[in-house]
C-alpha positions in Angstrom: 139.1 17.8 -34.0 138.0 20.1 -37.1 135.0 20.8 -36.6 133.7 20.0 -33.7 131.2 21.7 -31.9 131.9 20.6 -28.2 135.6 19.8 -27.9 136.6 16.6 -25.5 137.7 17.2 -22.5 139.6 15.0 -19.9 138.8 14.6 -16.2 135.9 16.6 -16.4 133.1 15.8 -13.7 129.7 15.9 -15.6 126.2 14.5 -15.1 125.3 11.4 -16.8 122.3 11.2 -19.0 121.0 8.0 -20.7 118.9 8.4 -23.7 117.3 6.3 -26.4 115.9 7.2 -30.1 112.8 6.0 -30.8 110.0 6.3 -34.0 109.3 4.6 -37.0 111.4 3.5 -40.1 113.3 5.6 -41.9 112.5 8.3 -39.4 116.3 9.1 -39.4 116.7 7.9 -36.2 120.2 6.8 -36.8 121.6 9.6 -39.2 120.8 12.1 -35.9 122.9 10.0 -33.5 125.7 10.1 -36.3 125.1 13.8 -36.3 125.3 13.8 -32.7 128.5 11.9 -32.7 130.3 14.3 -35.5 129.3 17.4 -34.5 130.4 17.0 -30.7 133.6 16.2 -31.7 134.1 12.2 -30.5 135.3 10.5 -33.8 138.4 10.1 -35.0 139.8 12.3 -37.6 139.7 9.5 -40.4 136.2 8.9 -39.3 134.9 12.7 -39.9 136.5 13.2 -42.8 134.9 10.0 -44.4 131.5 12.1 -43.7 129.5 13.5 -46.8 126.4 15.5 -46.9 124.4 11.6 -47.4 122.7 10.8 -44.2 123.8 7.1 -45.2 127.1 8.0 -43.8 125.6 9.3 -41.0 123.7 6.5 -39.9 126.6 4.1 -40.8 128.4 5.5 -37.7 125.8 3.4 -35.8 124.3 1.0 -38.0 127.2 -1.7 -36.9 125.9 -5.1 -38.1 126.7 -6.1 -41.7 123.2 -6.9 -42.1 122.3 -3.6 -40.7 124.4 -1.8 -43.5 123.0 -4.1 -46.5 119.4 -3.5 -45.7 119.3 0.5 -44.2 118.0 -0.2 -41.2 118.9 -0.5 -37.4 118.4 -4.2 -36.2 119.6 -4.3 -32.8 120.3 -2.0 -30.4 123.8 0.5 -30.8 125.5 2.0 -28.3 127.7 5.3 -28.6 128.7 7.8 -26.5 129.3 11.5 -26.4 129.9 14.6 -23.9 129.0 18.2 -23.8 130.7 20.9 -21.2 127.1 19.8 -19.0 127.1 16.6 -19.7 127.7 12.9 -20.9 125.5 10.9 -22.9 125.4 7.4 -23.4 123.3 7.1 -26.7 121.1 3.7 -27.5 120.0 3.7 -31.1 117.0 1.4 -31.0 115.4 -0.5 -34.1 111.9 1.4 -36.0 110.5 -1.5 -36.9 107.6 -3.5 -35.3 109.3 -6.8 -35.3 112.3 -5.7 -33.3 110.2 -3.8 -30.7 111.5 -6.1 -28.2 115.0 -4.6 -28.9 113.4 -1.2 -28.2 111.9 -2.4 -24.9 115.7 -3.5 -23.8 116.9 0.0 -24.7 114.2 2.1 -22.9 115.0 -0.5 -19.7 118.5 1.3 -19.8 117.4 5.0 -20.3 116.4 8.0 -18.6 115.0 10.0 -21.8 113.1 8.7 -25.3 113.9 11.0 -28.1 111.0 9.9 -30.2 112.2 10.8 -34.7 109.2 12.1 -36.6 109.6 12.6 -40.3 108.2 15.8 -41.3 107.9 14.9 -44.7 105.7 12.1 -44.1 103.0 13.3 -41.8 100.4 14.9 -43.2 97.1 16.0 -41.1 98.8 15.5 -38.0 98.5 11.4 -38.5 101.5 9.4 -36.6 102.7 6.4 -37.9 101.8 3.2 -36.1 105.1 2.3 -34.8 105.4 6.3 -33.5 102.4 5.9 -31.2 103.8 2.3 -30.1 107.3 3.7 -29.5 105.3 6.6 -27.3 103.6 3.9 -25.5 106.4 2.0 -24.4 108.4 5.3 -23.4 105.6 6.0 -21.2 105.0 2.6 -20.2 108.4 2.2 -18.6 108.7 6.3 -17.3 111.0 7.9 -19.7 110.8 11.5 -20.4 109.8 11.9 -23.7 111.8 14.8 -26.3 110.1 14.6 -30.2 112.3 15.6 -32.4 110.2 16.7 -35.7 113.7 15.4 -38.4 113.9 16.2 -42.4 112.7 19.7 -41.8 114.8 20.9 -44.7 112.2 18.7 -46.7 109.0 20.5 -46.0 111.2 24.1 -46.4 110.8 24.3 -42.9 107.5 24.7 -42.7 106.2 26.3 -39.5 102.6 24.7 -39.9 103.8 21.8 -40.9 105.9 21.4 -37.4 103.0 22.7 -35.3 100.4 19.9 -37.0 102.9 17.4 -35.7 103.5 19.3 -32.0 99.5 19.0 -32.0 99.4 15.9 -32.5 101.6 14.1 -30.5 100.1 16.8 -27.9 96.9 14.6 -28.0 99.1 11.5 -28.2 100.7 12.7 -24.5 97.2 13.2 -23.2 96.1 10.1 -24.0 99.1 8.5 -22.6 99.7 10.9 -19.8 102.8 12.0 -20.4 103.6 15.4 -19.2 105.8 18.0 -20.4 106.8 17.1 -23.6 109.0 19.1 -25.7 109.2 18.9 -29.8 111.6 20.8 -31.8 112.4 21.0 -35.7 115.4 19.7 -36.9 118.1 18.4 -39.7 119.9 15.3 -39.1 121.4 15.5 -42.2 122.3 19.0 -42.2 122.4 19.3 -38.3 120.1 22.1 -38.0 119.2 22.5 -34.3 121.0 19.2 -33.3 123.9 20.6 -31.5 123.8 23.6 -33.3 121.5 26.4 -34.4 120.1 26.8 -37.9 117.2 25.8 -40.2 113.8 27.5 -39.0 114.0 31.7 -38.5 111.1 31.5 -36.4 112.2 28.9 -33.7 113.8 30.7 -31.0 113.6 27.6 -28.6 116.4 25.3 -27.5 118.5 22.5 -29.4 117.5 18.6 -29.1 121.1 18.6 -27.3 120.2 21.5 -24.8 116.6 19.3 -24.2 118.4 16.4 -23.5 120.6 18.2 -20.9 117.7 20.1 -19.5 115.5 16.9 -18.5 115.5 15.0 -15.2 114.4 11.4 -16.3 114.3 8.7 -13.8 118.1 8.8 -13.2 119.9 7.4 -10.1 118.3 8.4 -6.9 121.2 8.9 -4.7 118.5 9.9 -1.9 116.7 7.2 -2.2 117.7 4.2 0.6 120.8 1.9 0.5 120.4 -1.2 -2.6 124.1 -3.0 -3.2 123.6 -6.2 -4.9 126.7 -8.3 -4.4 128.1 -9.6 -7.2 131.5 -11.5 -6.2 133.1 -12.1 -2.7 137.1 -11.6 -2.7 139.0 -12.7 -0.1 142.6 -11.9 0.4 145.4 -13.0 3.0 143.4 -11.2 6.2 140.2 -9.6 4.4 137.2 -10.4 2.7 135.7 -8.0 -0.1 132.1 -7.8 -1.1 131.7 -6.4 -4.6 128.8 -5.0 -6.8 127.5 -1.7 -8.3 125.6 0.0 -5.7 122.0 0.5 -7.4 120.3 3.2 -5.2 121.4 5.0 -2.3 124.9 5.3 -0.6 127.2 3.6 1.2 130.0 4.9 3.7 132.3 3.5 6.3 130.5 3.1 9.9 127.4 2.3 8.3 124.4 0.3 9.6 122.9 -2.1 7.1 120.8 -5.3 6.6 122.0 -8.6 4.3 119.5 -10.0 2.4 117.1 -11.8 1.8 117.3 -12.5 5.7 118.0 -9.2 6.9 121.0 -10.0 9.5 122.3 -6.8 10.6 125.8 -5.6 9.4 128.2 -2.6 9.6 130.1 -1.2 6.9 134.0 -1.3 7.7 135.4 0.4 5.1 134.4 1.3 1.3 136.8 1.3 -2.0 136.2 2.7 -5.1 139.1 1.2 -7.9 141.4 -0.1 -4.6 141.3 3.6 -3.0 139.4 3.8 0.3 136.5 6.4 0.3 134.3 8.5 2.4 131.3 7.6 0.6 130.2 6.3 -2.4 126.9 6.8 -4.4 124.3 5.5 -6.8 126.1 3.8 -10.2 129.4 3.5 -8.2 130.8 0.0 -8.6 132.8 -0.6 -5.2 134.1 -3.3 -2.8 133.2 -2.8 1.0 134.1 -4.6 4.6 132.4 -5.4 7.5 133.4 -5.2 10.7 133.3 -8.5 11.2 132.9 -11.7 8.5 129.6 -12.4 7.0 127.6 -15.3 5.1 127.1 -13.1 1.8 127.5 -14.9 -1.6 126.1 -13.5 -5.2 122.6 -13.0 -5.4 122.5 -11.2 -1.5 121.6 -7.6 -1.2 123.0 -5.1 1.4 120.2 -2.4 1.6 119.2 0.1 4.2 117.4 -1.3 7.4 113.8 -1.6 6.6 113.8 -3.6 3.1 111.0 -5.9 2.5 111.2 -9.0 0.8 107.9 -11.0 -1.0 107.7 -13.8 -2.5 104.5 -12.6 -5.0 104.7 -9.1 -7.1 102.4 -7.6 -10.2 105.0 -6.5 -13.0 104.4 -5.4 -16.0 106.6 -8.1 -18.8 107.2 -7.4 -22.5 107.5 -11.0 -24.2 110.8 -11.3 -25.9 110.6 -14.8 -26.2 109.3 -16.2 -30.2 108.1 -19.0 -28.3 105.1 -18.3 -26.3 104.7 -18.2 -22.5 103.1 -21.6 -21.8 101.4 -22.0 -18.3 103.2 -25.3 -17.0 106.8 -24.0 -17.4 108.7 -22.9 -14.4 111.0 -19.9 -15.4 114.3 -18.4 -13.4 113.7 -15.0 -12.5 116.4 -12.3 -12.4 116.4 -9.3 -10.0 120.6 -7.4 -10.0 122.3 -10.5 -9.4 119.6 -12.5 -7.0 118.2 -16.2 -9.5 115.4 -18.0 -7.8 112.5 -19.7 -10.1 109.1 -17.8 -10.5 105.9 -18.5 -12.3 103.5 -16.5 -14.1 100.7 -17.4 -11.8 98.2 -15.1 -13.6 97.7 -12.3 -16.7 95.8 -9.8 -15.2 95.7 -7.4 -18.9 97.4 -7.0 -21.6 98.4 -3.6 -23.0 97.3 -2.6 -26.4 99.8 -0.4 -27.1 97.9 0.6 -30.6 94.5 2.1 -29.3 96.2 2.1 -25.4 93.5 0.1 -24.2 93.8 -3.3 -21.8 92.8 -6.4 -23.0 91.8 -8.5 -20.1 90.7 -12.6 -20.3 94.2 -13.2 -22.5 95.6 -16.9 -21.5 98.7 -16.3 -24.0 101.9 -14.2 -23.9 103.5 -14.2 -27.6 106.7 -12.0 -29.0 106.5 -8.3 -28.3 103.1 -8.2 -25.9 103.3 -6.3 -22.6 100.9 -7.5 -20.4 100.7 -7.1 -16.4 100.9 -10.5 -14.6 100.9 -12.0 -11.0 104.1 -13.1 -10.3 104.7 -16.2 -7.3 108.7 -17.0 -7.1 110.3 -19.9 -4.6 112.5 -17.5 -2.9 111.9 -14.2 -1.6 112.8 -10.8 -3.8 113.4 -7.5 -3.2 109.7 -5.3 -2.6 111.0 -2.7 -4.8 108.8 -0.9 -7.2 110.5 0.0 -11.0 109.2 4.2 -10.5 110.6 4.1 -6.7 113.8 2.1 -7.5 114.6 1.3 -11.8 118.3 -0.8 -10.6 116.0 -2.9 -8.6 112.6 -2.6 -10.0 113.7 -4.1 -13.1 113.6 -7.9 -13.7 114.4 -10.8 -16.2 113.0 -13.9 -16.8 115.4 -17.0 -18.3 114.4 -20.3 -19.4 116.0 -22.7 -17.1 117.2 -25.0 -20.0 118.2 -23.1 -23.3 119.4 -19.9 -20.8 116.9 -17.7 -23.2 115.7 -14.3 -22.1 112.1 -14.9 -22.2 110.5 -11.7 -20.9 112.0 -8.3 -19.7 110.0 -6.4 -16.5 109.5 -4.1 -14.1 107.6 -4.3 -10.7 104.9 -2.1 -9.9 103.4 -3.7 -7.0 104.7 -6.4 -4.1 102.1 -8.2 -2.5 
């Protein structure tokens, strides 16, 4: 396509990388991820040519929902993708304002990497916005490396101080937070100054936001980490029986000892395909369908993991509310770990976090929309002991109300007990 900047390429074996965009309102969140998207060459040629030199065109690319369009902002969470020659992105676009946090918290759930949108032209004195520092907070909260990218350079005439007031600050931000090596760098969404390519400032000589993204590690798949499969569907045919799911951590190959779960009966691995081809060996964010050497009681909901899992039945997670109706004591909720359902209650709020001065409010007998707060969680059958830092595919969990089937809290386990 004219005028791409990375041109696509087929069958190319490149890492993965899952980021989100973070930051306040009108940050420009959404006009860089348009900028992304045109100037690495993945829209169609009636697509780029619609694009002007308004950022509104920009952000339309992601800004899907009519609603979205009528009012200029982002309301829930748009996904888009992209590759470089390095890599391949898989973009979520999450909402700026306060009363969709929740919407943020379900995109940082999926991601590696927070690229947190500063406007340059509104931050004076080094002062971030309110829903900046919260948008940091959750990043951290839940792991992500964090990229700043400091937009609407072109405003301030890139201004050198300008930029460095804003690196300062959200220098003391990271301390505060304890997020380490965090990386900002000027930019133009609109004009795509140091997006993909270089431009703007004279006197930065440091990397793009694209070559940041690349460079960081995040959380990503640990394919060294041991053996979690969480079986989604059994398929039987005339002589065999499949077990299929996405294997979450680890890998899996032919002649393999594992355990089935929740009871831990002792299994080996037959044979592994990958799309109805028989492998050697299959890693983390493969879906697949495997054998064992001889039939087993797995149904949905089982786990086959690496000998040595542990399974509780109480964990201390830490729950964003996403529910408008607030956690009530006496209601039993169904929890959701991969594809294991068992019933769980909230047996006890240990804090929650104040995610505007980052301090932990303790004594709170209420959970209402958007709070994060670490609780004691007691369910009726046993769940995977995995922690969300060790193990993110299985660290992260969902709780449903039985009766309406409404997401009422999204989670991640940082202690089993």
């Amino acid at each position: 396509m004219d005028g791409a900047i990375f041109p696509l390429r087929a069958g190319a074996e490149t890492r993965q990388i899952r980021f989100m965009t973070a930051g306040s309102v009108d940050d420009g969140k959404s006009t860089l991820i348009g900028r992304l998207l045109l100037d690495s060459g993945v829209l169609m040629r009636d697509q780029a040519d619609s694009i002007g030199d308004d950022a509104e065109d920009l952000a339309a690319l992601t800004d899907g929902l009519e609603a979205e369009r009528a009012q200029g902002i982002t309301i829930d969470v748009a996904y888009r993708y992209f590759e470089t020659p390095h890599a391949s992105f898989i973009i979520a676009d999450a909402p700026g304002h306060e009363q969709y946090t929740r919407n943020m918290v379900t995109a940082a759930s999926a991601s590696d990497v927070a690229v947190i949108v500063i406007d340059a032209s509104r931050v004076e004195g080094g002062v971030l916005k309110r829903q900046t520092r919260r948008h940091a907070a959750i990043a951290a909260l839940m792991g992500l490396d964090v990229i700043v990218a400091v937009n609407k350079m072109d405003l301030v005439d890139w201004s050198r101080e300008r930029f460095e007031d804003i690196e300062t600050a959200f220098a003391d931000l990271a301390g505060t937070l304890k997020l380490s090596g965090v990386t900002c760098v000027p930019v133009s969404a609109r004009r795509g100054d140091n997006v993909v390519r270089r431009g703007g400032a004279e006197w930065w000589d440091g990397p793009t936001l694209v070559e940041l993204i690349e460079q960081s590690q995040g959380p990503a798949t640990r394919h060294d980490a041991p053996l979690r499969l969480p079986i989604q569907a059994v398929l039987r045919d005339v002589t065999s029986r499949f077990y299929v799911g996405r294997v979450e951590a680890g890998s899996i190959r032919p002649g393999e000892s594992v355990v089935l779960g929740p009871h831990a009966y002792p299994a080996t691995v037959a044979s592994v395909r990958v799309g109805g081809r028989a492998v050697s060996r299959a890693e983390a964010g493969t879906s697949v369908a495997i054998e064992f050497d001889d039939e087993r009681d797995v149904t949905r909901g089982d786990v086959v993991a690496a000998p040595g899992v542990r399974y509780v039945r109480s964990v201390v997670a830490d729950l964003c509310w996403l529910d408008e109706t607030p956690w009530s004591r006496s209601r039993r909720y169904v929890l959701r770990q991969g594809t294991l359902e068992t019933q769980v209650l909230i047996e006890e709020i240990n804090f929650v976090h104040d995610v505007e001065d980052f301090s932990r409010r303790a004594g709170a007998s209420s959970l209402s929309l958007n709070d994060i707060a670490s609780v004691r969680l007691v369910t009726r059958d046993p769940i995977l002991a995995d922690v969300f830092s060790e193990s993110p595919g299985t660290g992260a969990i969902a709780l449903f109300d039985p009766q309406t089937n409404q997401t009422c809290a999204a989670g991640m386990i940082r202690e089993a007990t």
